[in-house]
C-alpha positions as a Markdown table, in Angstrom:
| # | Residue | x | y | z |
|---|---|---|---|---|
| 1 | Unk | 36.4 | -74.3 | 80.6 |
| 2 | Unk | 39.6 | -73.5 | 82.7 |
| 3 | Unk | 40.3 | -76.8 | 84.7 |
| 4 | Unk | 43.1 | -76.2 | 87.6 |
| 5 | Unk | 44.3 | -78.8 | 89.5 |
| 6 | Unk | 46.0 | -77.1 | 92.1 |
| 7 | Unk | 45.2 | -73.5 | 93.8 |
| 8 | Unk | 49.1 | -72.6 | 93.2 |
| 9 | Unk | 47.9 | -72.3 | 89.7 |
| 10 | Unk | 45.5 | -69.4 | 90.4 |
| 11 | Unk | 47.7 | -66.3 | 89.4 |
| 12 | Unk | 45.1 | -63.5 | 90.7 |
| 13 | Unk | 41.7 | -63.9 | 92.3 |
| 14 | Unk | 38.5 | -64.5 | 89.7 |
| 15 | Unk | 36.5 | -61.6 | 88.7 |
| 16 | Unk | 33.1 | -61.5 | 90.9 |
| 17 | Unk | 33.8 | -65.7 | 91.5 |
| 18 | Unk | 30.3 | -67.4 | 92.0 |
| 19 | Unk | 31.3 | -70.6 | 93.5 |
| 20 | Unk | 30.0 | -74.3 | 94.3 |
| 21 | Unk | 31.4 | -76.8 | 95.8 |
| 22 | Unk | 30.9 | -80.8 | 95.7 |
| 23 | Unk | 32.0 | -84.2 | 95.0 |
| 24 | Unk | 29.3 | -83.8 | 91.7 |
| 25 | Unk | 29.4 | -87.8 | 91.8 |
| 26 | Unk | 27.2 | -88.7 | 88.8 |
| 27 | Unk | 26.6 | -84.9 | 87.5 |
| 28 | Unk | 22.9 | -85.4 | 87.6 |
| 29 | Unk | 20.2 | -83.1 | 87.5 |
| 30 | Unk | 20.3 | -81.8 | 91.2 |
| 31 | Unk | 23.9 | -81.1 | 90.7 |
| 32 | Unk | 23.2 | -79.8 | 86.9 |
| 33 | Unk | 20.7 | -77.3 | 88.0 |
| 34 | Unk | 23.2 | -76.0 | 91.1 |
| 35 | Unk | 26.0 | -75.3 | 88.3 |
| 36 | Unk | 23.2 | -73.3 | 86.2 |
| 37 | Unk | 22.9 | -71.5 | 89.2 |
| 38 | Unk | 26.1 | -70.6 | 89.3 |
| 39 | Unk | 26.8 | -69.9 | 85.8 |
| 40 | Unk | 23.1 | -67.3 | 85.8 |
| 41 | Unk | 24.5 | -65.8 | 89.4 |
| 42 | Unk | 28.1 | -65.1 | 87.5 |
| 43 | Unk | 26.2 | -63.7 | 84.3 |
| 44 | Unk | 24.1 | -61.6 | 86.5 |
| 45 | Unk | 27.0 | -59.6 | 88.5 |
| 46 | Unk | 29.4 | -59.8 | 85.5 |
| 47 | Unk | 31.4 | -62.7 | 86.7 |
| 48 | Unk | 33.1 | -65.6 | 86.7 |
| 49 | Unk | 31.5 | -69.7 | 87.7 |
| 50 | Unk | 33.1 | -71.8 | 89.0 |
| 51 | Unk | 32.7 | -75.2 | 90.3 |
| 52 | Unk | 35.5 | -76.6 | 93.0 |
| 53 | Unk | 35.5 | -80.4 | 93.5 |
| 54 | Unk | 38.3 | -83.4 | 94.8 |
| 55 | Unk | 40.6 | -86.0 | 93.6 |
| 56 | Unk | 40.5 | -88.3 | 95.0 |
| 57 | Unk | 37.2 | -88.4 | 96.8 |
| 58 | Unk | 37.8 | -87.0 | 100.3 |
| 59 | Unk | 36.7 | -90.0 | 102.0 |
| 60 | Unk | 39.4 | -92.2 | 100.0 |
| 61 | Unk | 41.9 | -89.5 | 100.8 |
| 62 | Unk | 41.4 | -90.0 | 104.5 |
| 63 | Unk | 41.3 | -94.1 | 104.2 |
| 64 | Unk | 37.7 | -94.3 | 105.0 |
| 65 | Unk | 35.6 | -97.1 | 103.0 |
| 66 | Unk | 32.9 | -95.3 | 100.3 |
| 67 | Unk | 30.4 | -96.6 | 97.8 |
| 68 | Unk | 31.8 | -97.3 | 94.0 |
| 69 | Unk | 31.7 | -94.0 | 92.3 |
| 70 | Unk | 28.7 | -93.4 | 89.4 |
| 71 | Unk | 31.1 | -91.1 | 87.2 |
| 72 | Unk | 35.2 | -92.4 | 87.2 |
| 73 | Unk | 37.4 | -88.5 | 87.5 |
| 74 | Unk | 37.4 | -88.4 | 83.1 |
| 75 | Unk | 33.8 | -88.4 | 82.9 |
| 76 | Unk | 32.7 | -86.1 | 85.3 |
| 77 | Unk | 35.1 | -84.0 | 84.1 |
| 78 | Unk | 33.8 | -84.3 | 80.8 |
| 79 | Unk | 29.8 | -83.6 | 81.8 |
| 80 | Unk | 31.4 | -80.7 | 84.4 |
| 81 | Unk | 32.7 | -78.9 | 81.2 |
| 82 | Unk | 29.6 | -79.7 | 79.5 |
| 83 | Unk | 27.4 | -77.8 | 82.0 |
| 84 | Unk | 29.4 | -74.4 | 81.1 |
| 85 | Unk | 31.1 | -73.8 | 83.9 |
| 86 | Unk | 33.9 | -71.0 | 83.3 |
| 87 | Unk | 36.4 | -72.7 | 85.6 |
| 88 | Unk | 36.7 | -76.3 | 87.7 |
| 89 | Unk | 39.0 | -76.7 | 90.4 |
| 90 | Unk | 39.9 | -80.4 | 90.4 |
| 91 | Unk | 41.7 | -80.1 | 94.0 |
| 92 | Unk | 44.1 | -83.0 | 95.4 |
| 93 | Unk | 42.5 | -84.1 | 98.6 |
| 94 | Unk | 44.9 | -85.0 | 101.5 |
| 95 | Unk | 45.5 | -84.5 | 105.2 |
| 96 | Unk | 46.6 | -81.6 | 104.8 |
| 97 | Unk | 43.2 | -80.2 | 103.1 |
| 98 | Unk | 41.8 | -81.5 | 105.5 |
| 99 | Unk | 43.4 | -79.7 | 108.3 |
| 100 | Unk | 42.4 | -76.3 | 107.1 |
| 101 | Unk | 40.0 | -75.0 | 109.1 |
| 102 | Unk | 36.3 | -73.6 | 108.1 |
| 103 | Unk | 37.0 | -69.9 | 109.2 |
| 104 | Unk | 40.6 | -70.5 | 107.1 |
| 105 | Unk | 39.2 | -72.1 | 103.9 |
| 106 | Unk | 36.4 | -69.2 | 103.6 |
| 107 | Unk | 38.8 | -66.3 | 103.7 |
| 108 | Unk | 42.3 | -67.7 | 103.1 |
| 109 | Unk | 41.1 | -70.2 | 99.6 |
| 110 | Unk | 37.3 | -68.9 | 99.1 |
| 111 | Unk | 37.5 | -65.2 | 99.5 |
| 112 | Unk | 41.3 | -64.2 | 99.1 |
| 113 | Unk | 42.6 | -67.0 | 96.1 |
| 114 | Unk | 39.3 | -67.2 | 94.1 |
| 115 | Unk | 37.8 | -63.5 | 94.6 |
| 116 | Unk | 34.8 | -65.4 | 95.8 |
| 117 | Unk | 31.8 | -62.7 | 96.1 |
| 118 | Unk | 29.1 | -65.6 | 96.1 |
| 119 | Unk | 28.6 | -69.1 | 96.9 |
| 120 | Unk | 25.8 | -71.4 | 96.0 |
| 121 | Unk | 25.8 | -74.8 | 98.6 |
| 122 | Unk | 23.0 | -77.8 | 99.5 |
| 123 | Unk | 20.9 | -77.6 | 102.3 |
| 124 | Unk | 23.8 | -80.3 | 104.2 |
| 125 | Unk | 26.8 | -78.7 | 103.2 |
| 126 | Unk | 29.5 | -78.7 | 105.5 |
| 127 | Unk | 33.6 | -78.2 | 105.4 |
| 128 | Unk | 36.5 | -77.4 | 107.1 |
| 129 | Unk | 38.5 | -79.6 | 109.8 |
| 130 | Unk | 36.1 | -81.4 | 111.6 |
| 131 | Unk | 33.3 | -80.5 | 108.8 |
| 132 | Unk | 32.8 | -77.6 | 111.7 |
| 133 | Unk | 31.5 | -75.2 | 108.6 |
| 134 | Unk | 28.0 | -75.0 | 108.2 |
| 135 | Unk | 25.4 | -73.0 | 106.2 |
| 136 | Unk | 25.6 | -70.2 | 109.4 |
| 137 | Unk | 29.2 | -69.8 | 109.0 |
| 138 | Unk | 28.9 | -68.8 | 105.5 |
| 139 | Unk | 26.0 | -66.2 | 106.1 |
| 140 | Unk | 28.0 | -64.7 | 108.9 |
| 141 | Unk | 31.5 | -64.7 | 107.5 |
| 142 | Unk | 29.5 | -63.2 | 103.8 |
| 143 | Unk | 28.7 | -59.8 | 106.3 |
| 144 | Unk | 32.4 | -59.3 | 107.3 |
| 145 | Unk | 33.5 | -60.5 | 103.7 |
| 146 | Unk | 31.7 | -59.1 | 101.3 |
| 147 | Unk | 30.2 | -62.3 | 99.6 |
| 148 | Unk | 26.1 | -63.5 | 99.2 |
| 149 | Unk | 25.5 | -67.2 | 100.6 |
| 150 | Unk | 22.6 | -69.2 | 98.2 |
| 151 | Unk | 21.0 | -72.4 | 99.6 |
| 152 | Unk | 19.5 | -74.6 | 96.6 |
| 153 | Unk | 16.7 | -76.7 | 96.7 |
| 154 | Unk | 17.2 | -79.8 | 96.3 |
| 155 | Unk | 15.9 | -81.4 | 92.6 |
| 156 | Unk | 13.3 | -84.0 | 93.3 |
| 157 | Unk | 11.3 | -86.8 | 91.1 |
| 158 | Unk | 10.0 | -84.8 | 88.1 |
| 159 | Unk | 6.5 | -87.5 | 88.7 |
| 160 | Unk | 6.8 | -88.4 | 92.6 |
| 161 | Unk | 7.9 | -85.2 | 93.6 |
| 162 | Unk | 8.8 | -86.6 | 96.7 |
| 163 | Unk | 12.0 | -88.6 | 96.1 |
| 164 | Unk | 15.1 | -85.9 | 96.3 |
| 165 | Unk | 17.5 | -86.9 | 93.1 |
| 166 | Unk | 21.2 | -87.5 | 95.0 |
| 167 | Unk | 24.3 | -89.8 | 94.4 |
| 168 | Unk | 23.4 | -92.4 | 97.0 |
| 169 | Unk | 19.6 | -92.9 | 95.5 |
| 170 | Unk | 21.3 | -93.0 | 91.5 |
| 171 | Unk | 24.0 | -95.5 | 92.8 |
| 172 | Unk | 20.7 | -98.1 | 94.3 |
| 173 | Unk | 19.0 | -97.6 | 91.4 |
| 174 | Unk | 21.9 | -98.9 | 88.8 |
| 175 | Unk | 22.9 | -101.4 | 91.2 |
| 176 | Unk | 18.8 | -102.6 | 90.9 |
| 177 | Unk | 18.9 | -102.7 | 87.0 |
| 178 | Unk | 16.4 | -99.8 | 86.9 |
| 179 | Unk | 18.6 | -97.7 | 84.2 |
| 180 | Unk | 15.3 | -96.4 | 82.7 |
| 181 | Unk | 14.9 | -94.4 | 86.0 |
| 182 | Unk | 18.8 | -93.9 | 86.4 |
| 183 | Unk | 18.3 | -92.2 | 82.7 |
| 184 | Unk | 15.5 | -89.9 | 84.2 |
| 185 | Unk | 17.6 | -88.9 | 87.5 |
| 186 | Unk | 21.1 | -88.1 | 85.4 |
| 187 | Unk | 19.4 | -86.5 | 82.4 |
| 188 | Unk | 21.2 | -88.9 | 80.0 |
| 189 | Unk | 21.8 | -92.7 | 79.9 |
| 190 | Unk | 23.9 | -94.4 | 82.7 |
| 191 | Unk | 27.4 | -95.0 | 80.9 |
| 192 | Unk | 29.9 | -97.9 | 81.6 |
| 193 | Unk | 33.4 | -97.3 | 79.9 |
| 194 | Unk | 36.1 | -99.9 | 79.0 |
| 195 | Unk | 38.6 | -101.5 | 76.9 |
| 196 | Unk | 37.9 | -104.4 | 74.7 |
| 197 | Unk | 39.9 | -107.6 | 75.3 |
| 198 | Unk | 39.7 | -110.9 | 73.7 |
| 199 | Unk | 37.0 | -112.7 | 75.3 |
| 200 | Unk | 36.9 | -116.6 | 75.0 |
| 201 | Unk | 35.5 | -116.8 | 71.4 |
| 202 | Unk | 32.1 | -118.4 | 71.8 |
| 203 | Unk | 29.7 | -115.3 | 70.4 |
| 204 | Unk | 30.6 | -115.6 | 66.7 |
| 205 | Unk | 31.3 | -119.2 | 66.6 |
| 206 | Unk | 29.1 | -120.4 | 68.8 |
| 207 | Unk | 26.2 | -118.3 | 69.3 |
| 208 | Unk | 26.1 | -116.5 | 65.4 |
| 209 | Unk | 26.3 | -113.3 | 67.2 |
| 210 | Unk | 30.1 | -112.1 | 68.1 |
| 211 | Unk | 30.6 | -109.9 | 70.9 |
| 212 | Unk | 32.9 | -107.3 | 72.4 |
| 213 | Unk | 34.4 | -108.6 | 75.5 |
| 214 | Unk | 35.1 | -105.2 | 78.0 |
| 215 | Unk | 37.4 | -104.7 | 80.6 |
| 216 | Unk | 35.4 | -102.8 | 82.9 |
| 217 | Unk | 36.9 | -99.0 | 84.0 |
| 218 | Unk | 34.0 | -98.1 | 86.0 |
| 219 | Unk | 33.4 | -99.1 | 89.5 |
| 220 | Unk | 29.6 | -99.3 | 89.7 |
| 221 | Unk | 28.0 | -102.2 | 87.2 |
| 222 | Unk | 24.5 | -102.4 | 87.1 |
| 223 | Unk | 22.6 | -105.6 | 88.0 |
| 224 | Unk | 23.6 | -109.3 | 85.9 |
| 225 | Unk | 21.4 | -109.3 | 83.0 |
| 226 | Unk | 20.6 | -108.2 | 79.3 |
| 227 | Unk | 20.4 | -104.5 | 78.2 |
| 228 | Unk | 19.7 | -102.6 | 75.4 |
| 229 | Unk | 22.3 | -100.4 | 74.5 |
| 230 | Unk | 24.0 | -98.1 | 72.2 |
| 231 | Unk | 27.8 | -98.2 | 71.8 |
| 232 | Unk | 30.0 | -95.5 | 71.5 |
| 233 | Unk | 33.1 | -96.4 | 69.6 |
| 234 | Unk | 35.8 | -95.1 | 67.4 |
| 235 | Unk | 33.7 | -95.6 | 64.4 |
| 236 | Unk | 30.8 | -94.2 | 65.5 |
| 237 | Unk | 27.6 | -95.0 | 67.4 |
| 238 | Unk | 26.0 | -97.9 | 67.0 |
| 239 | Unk | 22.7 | -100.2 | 68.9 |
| 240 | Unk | 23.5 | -103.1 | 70.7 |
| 241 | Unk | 22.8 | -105.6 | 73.4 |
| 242 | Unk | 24.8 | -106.1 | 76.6 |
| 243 | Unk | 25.1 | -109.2 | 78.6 |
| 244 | Unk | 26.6 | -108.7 | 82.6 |
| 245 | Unk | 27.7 | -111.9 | 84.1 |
| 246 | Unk | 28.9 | -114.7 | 84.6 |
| 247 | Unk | 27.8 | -117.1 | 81.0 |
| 248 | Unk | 25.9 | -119.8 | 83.6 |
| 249 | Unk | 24.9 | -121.8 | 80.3 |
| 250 | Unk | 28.6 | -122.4 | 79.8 |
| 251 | Unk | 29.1 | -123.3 | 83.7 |
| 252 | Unk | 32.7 | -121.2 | 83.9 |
| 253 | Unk | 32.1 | -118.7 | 86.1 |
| 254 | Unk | 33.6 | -115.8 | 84.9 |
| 255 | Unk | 32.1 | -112.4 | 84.9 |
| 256 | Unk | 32.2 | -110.8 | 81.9 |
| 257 | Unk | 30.6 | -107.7 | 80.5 |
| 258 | Unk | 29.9 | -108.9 | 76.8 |
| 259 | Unk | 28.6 | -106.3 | 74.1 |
| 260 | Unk | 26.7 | -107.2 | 70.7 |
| 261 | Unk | 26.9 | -104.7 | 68.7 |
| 262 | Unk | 24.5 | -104.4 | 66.1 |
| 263 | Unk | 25.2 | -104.8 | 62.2 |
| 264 | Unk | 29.0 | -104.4 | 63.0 |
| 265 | Unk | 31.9 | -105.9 | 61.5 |
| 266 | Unk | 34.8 | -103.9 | 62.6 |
| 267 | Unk | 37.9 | -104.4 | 65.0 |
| 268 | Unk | 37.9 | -102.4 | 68.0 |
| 269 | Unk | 40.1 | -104.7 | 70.1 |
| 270 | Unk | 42.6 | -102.6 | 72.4 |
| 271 | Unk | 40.4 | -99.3 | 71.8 |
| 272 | Unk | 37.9 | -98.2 | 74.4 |
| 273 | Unk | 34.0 | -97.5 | 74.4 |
| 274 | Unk | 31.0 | -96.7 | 76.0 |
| 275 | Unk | 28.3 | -98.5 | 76.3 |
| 276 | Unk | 24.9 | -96.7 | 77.0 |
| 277 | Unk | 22.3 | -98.7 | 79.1 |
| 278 | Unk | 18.7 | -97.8 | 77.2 |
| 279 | Unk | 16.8 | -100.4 | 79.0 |
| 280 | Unk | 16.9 | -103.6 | 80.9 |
| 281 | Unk | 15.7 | -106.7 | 79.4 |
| 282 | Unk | 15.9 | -109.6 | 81.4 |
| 283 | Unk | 17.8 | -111.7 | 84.0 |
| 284 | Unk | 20.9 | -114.0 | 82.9 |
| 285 | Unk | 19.4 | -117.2 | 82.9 |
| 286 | Unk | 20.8 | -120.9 | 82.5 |
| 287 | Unk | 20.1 | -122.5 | 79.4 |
| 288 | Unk | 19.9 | -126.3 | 78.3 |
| 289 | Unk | 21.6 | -125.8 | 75.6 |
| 290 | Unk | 23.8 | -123.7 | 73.3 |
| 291 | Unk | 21.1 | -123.7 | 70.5 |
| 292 | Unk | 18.4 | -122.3 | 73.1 |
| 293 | Unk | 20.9 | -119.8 | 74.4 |
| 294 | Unk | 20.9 | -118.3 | 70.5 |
| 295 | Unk | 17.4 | -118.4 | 69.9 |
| 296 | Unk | 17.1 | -116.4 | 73.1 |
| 297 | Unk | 19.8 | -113.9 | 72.4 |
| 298 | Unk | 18.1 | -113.1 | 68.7 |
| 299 | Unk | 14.4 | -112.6 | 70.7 |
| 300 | Unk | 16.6 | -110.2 | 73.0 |
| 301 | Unk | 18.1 | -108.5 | 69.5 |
| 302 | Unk | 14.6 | -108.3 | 68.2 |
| 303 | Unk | 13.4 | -106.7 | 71.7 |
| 304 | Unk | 16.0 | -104.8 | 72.0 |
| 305 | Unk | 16.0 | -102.8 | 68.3 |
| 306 | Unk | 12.0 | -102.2 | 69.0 |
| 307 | Unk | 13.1 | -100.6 | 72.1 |
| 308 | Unk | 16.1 | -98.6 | 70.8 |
| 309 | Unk | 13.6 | -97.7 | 67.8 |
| 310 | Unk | 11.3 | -96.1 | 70.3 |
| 311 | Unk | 14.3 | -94.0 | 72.1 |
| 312 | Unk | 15.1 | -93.0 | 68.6 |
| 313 | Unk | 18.2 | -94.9 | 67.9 |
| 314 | Unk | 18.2 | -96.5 | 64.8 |
C-alpha cells in the first residue's frame, strides 16, 4: 500500500482512481466491505483503490468535542493496509481543508490530483465548506466529469438484520463490556495497545499471579471488569486475563489496566503490547480479603482458559 500524507506528494493523477472517503474509525465490517468495493471497482476498469481519510479527525481539527476514537491513527492504518487498498491518503485536516469548497474538492483534489473516474460513499456522506456536498452533487458533477458515483449499503447485524454496524454503535458496545458482540461488528477482537510500566508489585507477591501493569495508548477502555484475553507481545502470543480498574480490595483508588498473562515468565517492561478482549467475565468486585481475592482470580484463570480453548487459543 502507497500511504501519502499530503496531496503535494501525488506526482501525476492515479490510473482509473476508484475512491472512498471516511474517517474508517474502527475499520469494521461496513467500512471493510466499502474498501472491497473499491478495490473490485478498480480491478474491474483496470485501476487503481484508494481510500482518503484525516489526521487528525476533522472534528478535532476544528476544536469541536468528539467521542474517544475505537482505532488510535497506527492501527487503522495498519487494518487500512490490510484490507488491500492500493493507496491511502492520510490527509492533515485544518482550516484550511476545510475551506475548500464541495464543487472545488470534486474537480480541483477528486478529479484533477487523484484521476478520480469513480467514487464509492455512505448513504450520509457529505463534504466541502459547510458539508454543502451531498450524494446529488456527486451524480451531477460525475456527467460533466467523467466519473461513476456508487452509494453502499450500509452492513447490518449478520442475526438482527436490523441494527446498521457504524462507529458510534461499536464505541457503546465496548464501553458496555459486550466485546463478544464488538468482535462480531469489527470482524476481529476489540484491541487495547500500551506500554508496560511497573505497577505497585502486589500480583506476584501477593496474589501468586504477577501481572503486566499497561499504560494505556488508546482512548476508548471498555467497561471495569475481568476479561479473557490474548496478548500480543514481543515474544509471541500468549492467553491471559485482564483486570480494568481501580483494585477496590486494596481501597487505593487507582485505575489500572492489569494483564495476567498466562504461563509466562518473561520481561516485557518498557515494550508495548496488545491485549485482545475474547470475552467478559465479570465485574471488579471488593473482596474481604487478599486470600479471597486469589482464589477468585484462579476461578477467573480457570474460566477464562475454557473460554479461550473454545475460541481456539491455546
Amino acid at each position: 500500500m502507497e500511504l501519502i500524507e499530503h496531496l503535494d506528494q501525488i506526482g501525476s493523477p492515479y490510473k482509473n482512481a476508484v475512491v472512498t472517503i471516511g474517517n474508517f474509525d474502527g475499520v469494521h465490517k461496513g467500512h471493510q466491505a466499502l474498501l472491497a468495493q473499491v478495490i473490485e471497482m478498480a480491478e474491474e476498469i483496470g485501476g487503481t483503490s484508494v481510500a482518503m481519510t484525516f489526521e487528525p479527525h476533522p472534528l478535532r481539527a476544528l476544536g469541536i468535542s468528539s467521542p474517544p476514537l475505537i482505532t488510535r491513527h497506527d492501527q487503522k492504518l495498519e487494518l487500512i493496509e490490510r484490507s488491500g487498498i492500493d493507496v491511502l491518503l492520510c490527509l492533515p485536516f485544518d482550516e484550511t481543508f476545510a475551506s475548500i469548497s464541495a464543487h472545488g474538492f470534486i474537480q480541483e483534489v477528486l478529479v484533477n490530483k487523484i484521476g478520480m473516474k469513480g467514487i464509492i460513499i455512505g448513504a450520509d456522506y457529505s463534504f466541502g465548506k459547510g458539508r454543502e456536498g451531498n450524494i446529488g452533487l456527486l451524480r451531477s458533477e460525475g456527467k460533466r466529469l467523467g466519473y461513476k458515483t456508487v452509494v453502499s449499503e450500509w452492513i447490518c447485524d449478520s442475526e438482527t438484520r436490523s441494527e446498521r454496524i457504524s462507529s458510534t454503535r461499536i464505541r457503546e458496545i465496548v464501553m458496555e463490556g459486550r466485546v463478544e458482540l464488538a468482535m462480531k461488528y469489527l470482524g476481529r477482537h476489540y484491541q487495547i495497545r500500551g506500554k508496560v510500566i511497573t505497577g505497585r508489585k502486589r500480583g506476584g507477591k501477593q496474589l501468586g499471579f504477577p501481572t503486566a501493569n499497561i499504560k494505556l495508548h488508546d482512548e476508548l477502555c471498555p467497561k471495569l471488569g475481568v476479561y479473557a484475553v490474548t496478548v500480543e507481545t514481543i515474544h509471541g502470543n500468549f492467553p491471559g486475563v485482564a483486570n480494568i480498574g481501580f483494585s477496590p480490595t486494596f481501597g487505593d483508588q487507582m485505575f489500572t489496566i492489569e494483564v495476567h498473562i498466562l504461563d509466562f515468565d518473561k520481561d516485557i517492561y518498557d515494550t508495548r503490547i496488545r491485549v485482545n478482549m475474547v470475552a467478559r467475565l465479570r465485574d471488579e468486585k471488593k473482596f474481604s480479603n487478599i486470600d479471597e481475592l486469589s482464589r477468585q482470580i484462579k476461578e477467573d484463570v480457570n474460566r477464562a482458559k475454557e473460554i479461550l480453548k473454545q475460541n481456539g487459543y491455546t
